[in-house]
C-alpha positions as CSV (number, residue, x, y, z in Angstrom):
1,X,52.0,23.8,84.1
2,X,52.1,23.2,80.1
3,X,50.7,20.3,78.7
4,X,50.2,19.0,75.4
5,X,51.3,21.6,72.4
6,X,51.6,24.1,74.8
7,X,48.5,24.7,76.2
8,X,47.6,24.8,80.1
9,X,45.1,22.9,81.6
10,X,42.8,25.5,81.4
11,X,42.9,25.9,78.3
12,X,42.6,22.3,76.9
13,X,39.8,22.1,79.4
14,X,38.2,25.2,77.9
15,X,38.4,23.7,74.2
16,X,36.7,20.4,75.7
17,X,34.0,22.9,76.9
18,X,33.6,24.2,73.5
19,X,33.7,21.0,71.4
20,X,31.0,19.7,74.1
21,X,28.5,22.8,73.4
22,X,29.3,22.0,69.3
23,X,28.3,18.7,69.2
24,X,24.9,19.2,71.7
25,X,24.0,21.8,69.5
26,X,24.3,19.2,66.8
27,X,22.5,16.8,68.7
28,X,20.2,19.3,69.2
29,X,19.5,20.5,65.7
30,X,19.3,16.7,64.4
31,X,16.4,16.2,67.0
32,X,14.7,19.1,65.9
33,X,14.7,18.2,62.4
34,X,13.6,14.8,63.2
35,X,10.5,16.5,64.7
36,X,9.6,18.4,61.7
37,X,10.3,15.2,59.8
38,X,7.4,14.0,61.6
39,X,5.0,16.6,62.2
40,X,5.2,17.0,58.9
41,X,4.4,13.5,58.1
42,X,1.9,13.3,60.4
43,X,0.4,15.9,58.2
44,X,0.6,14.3,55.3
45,X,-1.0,10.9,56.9
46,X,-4.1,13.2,57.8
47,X,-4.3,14.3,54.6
48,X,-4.4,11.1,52.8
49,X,-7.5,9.7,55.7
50,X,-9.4,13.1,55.1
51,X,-8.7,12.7,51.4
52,X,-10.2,9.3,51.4
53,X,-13.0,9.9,53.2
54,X,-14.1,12.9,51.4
55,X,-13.6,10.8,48.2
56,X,-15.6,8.1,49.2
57,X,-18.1,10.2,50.1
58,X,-18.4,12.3,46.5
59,X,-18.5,8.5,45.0
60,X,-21.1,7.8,46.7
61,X,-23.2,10.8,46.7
62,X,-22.9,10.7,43.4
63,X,-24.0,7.1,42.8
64,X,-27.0,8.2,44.4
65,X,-27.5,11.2,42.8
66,X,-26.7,10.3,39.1
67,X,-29.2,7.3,39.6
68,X,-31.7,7.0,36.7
69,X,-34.6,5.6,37.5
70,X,-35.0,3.5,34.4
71,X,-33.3,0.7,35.9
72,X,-35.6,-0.7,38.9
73,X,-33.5,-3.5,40.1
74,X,-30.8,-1.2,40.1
75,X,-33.0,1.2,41.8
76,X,-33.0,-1.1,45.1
77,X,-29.6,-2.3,45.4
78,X,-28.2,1.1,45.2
79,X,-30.5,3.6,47.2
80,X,-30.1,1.2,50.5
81,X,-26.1,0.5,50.0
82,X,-25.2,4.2,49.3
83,X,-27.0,5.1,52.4
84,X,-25.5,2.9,54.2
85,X,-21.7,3.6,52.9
86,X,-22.6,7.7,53.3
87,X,-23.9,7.3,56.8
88,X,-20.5,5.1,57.5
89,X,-18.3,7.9,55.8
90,X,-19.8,10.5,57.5
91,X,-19.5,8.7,61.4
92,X,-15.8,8.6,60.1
93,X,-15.1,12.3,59.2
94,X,-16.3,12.9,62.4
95,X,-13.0,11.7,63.9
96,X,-11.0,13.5,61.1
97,X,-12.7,17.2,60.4
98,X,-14.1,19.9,62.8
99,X,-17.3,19.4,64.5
100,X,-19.2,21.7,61.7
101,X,-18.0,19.8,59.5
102,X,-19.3,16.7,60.7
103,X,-22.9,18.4,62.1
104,X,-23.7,18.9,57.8
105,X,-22.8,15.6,56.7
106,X,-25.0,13.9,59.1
107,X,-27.4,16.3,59.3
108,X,-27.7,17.6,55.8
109,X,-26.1,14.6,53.6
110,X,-26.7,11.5,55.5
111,X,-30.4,12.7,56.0
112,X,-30.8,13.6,52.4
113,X,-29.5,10.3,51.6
114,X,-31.7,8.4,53.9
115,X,-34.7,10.2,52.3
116,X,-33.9,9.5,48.8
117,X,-32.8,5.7,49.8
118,X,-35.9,5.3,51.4
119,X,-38.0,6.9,48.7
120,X,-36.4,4.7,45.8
121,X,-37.5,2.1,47.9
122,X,-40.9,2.9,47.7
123,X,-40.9,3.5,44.3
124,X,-40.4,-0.1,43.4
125,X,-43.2,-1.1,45.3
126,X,-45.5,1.9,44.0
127,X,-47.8,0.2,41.2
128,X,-50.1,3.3,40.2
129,X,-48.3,5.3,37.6
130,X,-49.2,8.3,38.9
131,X,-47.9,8.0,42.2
132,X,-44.5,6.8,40.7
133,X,-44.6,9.8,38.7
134,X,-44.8,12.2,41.8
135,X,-42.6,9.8,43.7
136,X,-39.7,10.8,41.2
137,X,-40.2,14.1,40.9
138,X,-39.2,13.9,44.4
139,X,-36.8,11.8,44.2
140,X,-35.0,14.1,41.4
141,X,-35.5,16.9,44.1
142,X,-33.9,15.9,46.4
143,X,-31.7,14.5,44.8
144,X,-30.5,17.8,43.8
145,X,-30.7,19.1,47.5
146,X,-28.3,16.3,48.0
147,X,-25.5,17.3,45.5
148,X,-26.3,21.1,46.8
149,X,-25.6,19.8,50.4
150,X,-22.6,17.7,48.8
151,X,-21.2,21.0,47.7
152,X,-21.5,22.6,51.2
153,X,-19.7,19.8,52.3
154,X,-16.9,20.6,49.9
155,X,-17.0,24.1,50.9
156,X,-16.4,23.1,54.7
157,X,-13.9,20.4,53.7
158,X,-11.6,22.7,51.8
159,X,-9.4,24.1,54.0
160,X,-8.1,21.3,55.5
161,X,-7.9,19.7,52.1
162,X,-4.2,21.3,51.9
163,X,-1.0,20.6,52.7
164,X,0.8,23.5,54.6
165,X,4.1,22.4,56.1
């Protein structure tokens, strides 16, 4: 039995068939690009929190390394409050960077820090001159262990510092 220009049944039906598989398949290839879509910004939103934090933590290593200890009320404010916002940054790049990573910021940076916070402290309440001239001497030690440790960090942090879609 003919139908419509011509064609049987079984062939209209077979053209249904075929228009069918088209448009999953272009269902199909819209969803998938949908998912790189978002893989792909779901990459780029880790990169911008790993970013940040790595940032903030430079900014404030190197507020507490670059101190000069001229300053003594400066001294203070700033070797407590950049240990604090270190040990902060580094319990946060524990959540964004692989567990190395994390081990040498608390374990080499965040000590460090501690150390030199804790030492500027006791330089302003060191009177002899003599002790406060050994005190920073080893305060500009380890301050320089510090930005050494800083750059092992940067090492560590590099490859996941780029964006590979």
């Amino acid at each position: 039995m003919e139908t419509v220009l011509g064609m049987t049944d079984l062939q209209i039906k077979l053209f249904t068939a075929i228009a069918q598989v088209g448009m999953a398949a272009m269902v199909g290839y819209i969803a998938y690009q949908q998912w790189q879509t978002a893989r792909k910004k779901l990459k780029a939103d880790l990169f911008d929190r790993r970013f940040a934090a790595y940032r903030d933590l430079v900014q404030q290593v190197h507020r507490l390394t670059d101190l000069q200890l001229i300053d003594m009320d400066a001294v203070t404010n700033y070797g407590l409050t950049e240990y604090l916002e270190i040990d902060r940054i580094g319990r946060e790049m524990a959540w964004l960077f692989q567990d190395a990573t994390a081990d040498l910021v608390r374990k080499e940076v965040t000590s460090l820090a501690r150390t030199v916070s804790g030492q500027l402290i006791n330089l302003t309440e060191t009177q002899n001159s003599s002790e406060r001239m050994q005190l920073g001497r080893e305060i500009m030690r380890n301050q320089e262990r510090l930005a050494t440790a800083l750059g092992q960090v940067t090492k560590s942090v590099s490859p996941f510092l780029a964006l590979h879609h």
